[in-house]
N, C-alpha and C positions, 0 to 999 in steps of 0.2 A: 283435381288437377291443379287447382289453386294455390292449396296448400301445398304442394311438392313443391310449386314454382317459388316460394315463398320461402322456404323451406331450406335450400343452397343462400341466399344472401344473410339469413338468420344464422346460420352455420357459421358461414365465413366472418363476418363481424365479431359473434362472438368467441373466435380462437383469433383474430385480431386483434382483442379487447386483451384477450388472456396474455396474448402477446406482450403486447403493451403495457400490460401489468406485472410478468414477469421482469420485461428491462427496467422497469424502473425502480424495481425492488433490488435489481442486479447492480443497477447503478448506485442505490445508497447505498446498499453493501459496501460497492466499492470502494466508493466516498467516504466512508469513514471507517475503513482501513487505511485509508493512507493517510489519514487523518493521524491515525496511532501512530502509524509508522512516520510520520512528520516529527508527531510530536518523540517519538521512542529518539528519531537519529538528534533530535536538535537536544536531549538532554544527555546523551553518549557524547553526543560534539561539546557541551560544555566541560563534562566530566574531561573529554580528553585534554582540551585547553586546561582545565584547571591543573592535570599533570603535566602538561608539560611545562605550566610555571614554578611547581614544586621543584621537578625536577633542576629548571636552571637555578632553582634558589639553594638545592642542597647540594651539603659539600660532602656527607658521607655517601660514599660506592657502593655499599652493599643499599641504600635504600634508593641510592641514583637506578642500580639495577633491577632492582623490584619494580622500581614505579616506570620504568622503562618497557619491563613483561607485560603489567597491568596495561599502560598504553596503548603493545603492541596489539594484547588480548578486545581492548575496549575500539580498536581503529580497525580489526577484521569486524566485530561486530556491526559497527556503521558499517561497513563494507556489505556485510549479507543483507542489512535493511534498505540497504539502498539498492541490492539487487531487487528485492521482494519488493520494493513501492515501484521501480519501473517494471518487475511482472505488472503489476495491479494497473499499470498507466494501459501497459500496452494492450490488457486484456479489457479496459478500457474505450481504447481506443479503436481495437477488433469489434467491441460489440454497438458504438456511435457509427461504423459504416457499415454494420450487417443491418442493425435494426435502427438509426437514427435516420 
């Protein structure tokens, strides 16, 4: 009878443990995903800056127009990354008031 009673807090503890071991494994995940995605948008954000001084410095159309598309294409992309790093915040931040 000892053992049974013994037996539930040894239980619990260790899917506790597991617990606990699973968030924190979920939480570096996280953390350096956003990490990438930090670093992914802050070199799209240079890139785009650096076209849009090309473009005010050029006087040809047809290359004002290309790097104008290039822009548009490089400023949706910061736009998806920065959807997918605030997923990553939010899901984040879901799993600090489930399990923190």
């Amino acid at each position: 009878m000892a053992n049974s009673s013994l037996l539930l807090p040894i239980v619990t503890l260790f899917v506790v443990l597991i617990a606990i071991e699973f968030y924190a494994t979920a939480q570096n995940s996280i953390s350096v995903e956003l990490s990438q995605l930090d670093r992914q948008i802050r070199e799209k954000q240079q890139r785009a800056d650096q076209l849009r001084q090309q473009i005010a410095r050029e006087n040809n159309p047809a290359i004002i127009e290309s790097d104008t598309r290039t822009l548009q294409v490089i400023l949706q992309e910061i736009n998806k990354l920065q959807a997918q790093r605030e997923s990553f915040q939010n899901t984040d931040r879901n799993a600090q008031r489930n399990f923190g």
